[in-house]
C-alpha positions in Angstrom: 5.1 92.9 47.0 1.8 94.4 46.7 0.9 94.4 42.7 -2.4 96.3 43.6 -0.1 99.7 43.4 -1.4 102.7 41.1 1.6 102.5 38.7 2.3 98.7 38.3 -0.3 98.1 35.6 0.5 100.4 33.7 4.1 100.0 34.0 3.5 96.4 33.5 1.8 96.5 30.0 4.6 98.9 29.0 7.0 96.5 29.6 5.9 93.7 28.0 7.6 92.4 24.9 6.3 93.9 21.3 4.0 96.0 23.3 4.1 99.7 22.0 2.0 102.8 22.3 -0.9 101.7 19.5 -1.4 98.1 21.5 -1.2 99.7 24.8 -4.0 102.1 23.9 -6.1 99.1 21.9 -6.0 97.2 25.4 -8.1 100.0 27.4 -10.3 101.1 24.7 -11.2 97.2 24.5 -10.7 96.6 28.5 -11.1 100.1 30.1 -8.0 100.1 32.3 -4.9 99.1 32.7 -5.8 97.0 35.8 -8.5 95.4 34.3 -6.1 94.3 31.4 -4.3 92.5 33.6 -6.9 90.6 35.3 -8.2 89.4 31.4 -8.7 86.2 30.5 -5.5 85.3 27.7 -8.7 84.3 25.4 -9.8 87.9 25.5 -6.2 89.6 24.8 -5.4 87.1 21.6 -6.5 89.4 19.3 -4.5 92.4 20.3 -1.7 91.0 22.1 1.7 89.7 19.9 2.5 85.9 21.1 5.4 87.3 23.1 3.3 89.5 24.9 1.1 86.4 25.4 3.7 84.4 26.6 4.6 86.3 29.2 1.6 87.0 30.6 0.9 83.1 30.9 3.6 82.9 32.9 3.2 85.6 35.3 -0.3 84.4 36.3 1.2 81.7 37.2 3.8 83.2 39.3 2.7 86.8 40.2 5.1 87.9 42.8 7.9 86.1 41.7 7.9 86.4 38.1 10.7 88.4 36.8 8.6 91.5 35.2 7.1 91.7 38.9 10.7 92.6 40.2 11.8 95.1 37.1 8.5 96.8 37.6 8.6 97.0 41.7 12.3 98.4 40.8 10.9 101.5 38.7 8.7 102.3 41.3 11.3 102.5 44.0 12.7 104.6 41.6 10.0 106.7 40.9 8.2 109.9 42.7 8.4 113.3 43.6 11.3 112.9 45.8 13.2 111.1 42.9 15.4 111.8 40.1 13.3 110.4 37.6 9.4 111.4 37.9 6.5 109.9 35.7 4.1 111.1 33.9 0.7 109.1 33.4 -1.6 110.3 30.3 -4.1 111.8 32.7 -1.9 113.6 35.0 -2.3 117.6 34.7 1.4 117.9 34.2 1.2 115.5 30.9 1.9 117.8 27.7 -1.6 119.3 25.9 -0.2 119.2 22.8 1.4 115.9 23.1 -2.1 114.4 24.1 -3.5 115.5 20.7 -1.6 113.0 18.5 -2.2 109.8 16.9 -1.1 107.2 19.8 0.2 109.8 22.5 2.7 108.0 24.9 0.7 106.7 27.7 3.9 107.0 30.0 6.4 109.5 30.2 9.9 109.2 32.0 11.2 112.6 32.8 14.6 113.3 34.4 14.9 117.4 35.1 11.9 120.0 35.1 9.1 118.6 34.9 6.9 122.6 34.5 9.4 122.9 31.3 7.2 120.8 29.2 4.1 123.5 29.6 6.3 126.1 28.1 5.5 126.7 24.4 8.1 124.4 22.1 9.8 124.8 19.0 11.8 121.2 17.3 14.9 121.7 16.1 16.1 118.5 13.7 18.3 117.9 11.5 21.8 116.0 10.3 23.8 113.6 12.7 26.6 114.6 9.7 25.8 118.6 9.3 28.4 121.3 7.3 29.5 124.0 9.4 27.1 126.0 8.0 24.4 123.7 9.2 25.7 123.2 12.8 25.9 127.0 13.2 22.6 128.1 12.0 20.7 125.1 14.3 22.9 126.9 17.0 21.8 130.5 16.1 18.2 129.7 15.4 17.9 127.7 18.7 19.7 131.4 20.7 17.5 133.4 18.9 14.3 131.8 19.5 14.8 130.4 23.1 15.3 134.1 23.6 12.1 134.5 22.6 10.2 132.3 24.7 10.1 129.4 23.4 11.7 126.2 25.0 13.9 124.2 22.3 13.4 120.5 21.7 15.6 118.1 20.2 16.6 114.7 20.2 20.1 114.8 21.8 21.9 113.1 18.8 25.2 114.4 17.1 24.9 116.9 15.2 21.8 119.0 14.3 20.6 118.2 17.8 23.3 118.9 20.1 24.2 122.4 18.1 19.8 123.6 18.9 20.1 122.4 22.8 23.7 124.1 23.7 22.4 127.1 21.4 19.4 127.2 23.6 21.7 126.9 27.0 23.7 129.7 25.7 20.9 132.3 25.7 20.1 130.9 28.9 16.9 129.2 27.7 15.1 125.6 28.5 15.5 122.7 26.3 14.1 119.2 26.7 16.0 115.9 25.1 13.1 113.6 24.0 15.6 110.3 24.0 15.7 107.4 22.0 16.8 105.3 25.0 15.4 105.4 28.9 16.2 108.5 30.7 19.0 106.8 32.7 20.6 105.9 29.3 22.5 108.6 28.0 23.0 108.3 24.0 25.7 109.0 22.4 27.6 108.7 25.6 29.7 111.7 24.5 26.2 113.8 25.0 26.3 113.3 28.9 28.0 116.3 29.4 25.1 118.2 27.6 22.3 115.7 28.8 23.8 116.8 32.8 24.1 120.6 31.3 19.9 120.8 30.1 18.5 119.3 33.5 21.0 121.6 35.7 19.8 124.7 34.0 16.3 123.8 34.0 15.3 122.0 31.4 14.8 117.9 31.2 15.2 114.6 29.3 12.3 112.3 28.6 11.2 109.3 27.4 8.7 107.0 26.9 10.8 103.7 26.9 11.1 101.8 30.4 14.1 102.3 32.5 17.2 100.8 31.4 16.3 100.5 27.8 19.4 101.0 25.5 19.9 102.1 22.2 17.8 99.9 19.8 17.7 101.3 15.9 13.5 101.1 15.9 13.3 103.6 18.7 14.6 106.7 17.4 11.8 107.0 14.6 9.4 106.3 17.1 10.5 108.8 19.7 10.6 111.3 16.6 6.7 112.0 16.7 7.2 112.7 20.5 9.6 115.5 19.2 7.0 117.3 16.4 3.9 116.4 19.1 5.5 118.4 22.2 6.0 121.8 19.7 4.1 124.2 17.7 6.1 123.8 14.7 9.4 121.7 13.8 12.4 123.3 12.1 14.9 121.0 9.7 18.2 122.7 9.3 20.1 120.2 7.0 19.0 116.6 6.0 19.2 114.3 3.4 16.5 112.9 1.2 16.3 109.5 3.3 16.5 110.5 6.7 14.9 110.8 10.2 14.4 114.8 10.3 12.3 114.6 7.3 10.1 111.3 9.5 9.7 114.4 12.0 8.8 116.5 9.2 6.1 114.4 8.0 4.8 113.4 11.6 4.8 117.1 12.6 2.4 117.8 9.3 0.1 115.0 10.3 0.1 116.2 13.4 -1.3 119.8 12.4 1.8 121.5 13.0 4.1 123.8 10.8 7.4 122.7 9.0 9.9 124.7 8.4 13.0 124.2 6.6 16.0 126.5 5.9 17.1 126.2 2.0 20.7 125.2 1.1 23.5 125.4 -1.9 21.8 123.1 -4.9 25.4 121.0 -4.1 24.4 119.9 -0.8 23.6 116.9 -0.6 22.1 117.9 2.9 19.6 120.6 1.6 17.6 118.2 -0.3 16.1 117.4 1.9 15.1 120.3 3.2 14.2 121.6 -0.4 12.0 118.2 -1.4 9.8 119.6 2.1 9.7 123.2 0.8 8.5 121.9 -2.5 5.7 119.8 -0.4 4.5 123.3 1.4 7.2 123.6 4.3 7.7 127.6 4.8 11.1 128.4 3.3 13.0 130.5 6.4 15.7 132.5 6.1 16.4 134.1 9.5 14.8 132.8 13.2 12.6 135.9 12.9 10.3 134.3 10.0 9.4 131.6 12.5 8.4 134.0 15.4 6.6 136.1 12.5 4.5 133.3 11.7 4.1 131.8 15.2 3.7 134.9 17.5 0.3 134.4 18.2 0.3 130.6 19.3 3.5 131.5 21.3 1.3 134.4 23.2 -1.7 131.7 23.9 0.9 128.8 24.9 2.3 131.0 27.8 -1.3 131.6 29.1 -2.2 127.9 29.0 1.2 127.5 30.7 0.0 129.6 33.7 -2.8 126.7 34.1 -0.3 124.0 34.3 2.8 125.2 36.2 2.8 125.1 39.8 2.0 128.2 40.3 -0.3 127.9 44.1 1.4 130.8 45.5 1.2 132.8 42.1 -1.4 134.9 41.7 -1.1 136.3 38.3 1.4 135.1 34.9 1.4 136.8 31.7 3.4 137.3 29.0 3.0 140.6 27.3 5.8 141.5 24.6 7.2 138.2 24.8 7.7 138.9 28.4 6.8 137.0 31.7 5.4 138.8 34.6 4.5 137.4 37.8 3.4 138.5 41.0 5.9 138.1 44.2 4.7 135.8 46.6 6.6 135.2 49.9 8.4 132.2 48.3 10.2 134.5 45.2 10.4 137.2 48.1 13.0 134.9 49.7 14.6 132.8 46.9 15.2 136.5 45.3 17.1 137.6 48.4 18.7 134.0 48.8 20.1 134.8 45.2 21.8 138.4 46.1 24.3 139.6 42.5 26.7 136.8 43.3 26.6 134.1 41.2 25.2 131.1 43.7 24.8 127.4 42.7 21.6 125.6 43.1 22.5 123.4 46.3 23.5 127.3 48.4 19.9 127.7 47.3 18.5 124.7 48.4 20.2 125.3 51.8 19.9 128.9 52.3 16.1 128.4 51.5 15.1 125.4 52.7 12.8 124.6 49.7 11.7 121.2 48.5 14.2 121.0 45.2 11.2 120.8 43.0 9.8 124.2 44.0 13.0 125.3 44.2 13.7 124.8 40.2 9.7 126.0 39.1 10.3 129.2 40.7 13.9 129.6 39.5 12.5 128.7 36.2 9.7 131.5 36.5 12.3 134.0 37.8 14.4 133.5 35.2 11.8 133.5 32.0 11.0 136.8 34.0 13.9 138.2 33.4 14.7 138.6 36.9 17.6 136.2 37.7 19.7 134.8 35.3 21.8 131.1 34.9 25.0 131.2 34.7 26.5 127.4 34.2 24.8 126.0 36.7 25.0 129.2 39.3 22.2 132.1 39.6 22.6 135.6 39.9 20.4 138.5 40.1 19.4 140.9 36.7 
């Protein structure tokens, strides 16, 4: 069991007990790497380190390769690469997400199940009640159409509610949406969400995470997963929420972030537009209809899809733009045959797979490009020609 590989360091410290974001990112400014943590005298991580953490890491130097962290961690790598299900994303890979890099304690990790290239794409949150009126589902569904439509991918946390209404409103205009979960990637919360959770990766979007594999659903993640949400978009939207509630955490995360709130007003009766009128009254913009939020964001949505064109794997591309909210690319010999492999029938992804021969992870970046160009479309989990 070789310990010397690239990820287990890193994968290590993020496993260890009481060991979140802020200490992992203490430990390398005080150490420089991961690996070099590791090989730290316990005297020298005291001061950063909770006794847990300590305790632990005692006992794995004295039994490296057997130790029982040795064997979860060996585990995620075996499940881990670009052949895999489940890829990862280290802070310093090109794929990681700019804007998620710019806040306070980024993730240093990232799990991602689904489409990877979907987390370039410009983002807009959609949050709000687990408990919404019908009102309140409806316009997080309607907003999250309208605006997918427009180019932006929608994100969300997959809960009940608020969440699920923004992600299948994105999937019904055919759009990307990403699940940032409270639980590990392989740990589909609420279970009545797998469905959907299945529904976003097969049409090209993806869940992520930053908790290790296997982790469940504890109450202190979701808060902490909620900057995550607010850091991967250019603004956050709250449809319905209550005073006290987790939306309004994303709501004040996405302001310290530098980002823009947005909150649709309510009846003075419900109890669920508080919320969203306390974050008006502390500078939100008020929104009526989707359009406000493209009238205000326009311009960083235009500047997001060029930076995209620098981080999608684009080597046969030559050219991406998106003029009038539209993406243009230039066929290369690979769209020239997935295009024909497509035809005006509906076919599903694995036809394509065959009839192409393609690596699956090409094969889903350049449906993904076809389809933001308008030029195929998704139909549950099928593709057709425009």
């Amino acid at each position: 069991m070789n310990t010397e590989h690239p990820l287990f360091a890193s994968l290590f410290l993020q496993r260890l007990p009481e060991t979140g974001a802020g200490i992992y990112w203490r430990l390398l400014d005080a150490f420089g790497s991961a690996e070099k943590t590791l090989e730290a005298p316990l005297a020298h991580l005291q001061t950063i380190l909770k006794p847990a953490a300590l305790d632990v890491l005692k006992s794995f130097y004295q039994s490296t390769h057997s130790h029982p962290l040795t064997q979860l961690v060996f585990a995620d790598i075996d499940r881990i690469g670009d052949q895999s299900e489940i890829r990862l994303l280290k802070f310093e890979d090109a794929a990681y997400p700019e804007l998620l890099r710019q806040i306070t304690n980024p993730p240093p990790l990232l799990f991602v199940r689904g489409n990877v290239n979907c987390l370039a794409l410009p983002q807009i949150a959609i949050v709000g009640s687990r408990n919404p009126s019908a009102g309140g589902c409806e316009n997080a569904e309607k907003f999250a159409q309208y605006l997918a439509k427009q180019g932006f991918a929608i994100t969300s946390g997959l809960a009940l509610g608020v969440d699920g209404a923004a992600h299948r409103g994105a999937l019904s205009a055919w759009g990307k949406t990403i699940a940032v979960m409270g639980t590990a990637v392989d740990r589909i919360y609420p279970a009545r969400h797998r469905a959907l959770a299945q529904d976003i990766i097969e049409k090209g979007g993806a869940l992520i995470s930053e908790f290790p594999l296997g982790t469940g659903s504890y109450a202190g993640n979701f808060p902490q997963r909620n900057r995550i949400i607010s850091g991967l978009s250019l603004g956050t939207l709250v449809v319905e929420a209550a005073v006290q509630s987790g939306s309004l955490i994303t709501a004040k995360q996405a302001l310290e972030q530098n980002r823009e709130v947005f909150a649709i007003p309510g009846s003075i009766h419900n109890p669920l537009a508080k919320g969203c009128h306390q974050l008006i009254r502390q500078g939100a913009t008020l929104v009526e209809s989707a359009q406000d939020i493209l009238d205000q964001l326009n311009g960083m949505l235009s500047f997001k899809w060029q930076e995209a064109q620098q981080t999608l794997d684009l080597s046969e591309q030559k050219e991406i733009s998106q003029p009038d909210n539209k993406l243009h690319i230039t066929n290369s010999p690979e769209t020239d045959i997935l295009i024909s492999a497509i035809g005006y029938d509906p076919v599903t992804l694995d036809a394509l797979v065959e009839r192409t021969q393609m690596p699956i992870n090409q094969l889903i970046t350049q449906l993904t490009l076809l389809e933001l160009a308008g030029k195929i479309e998704s139909l549950g989990g099928s593709y057709q020609r425009c």
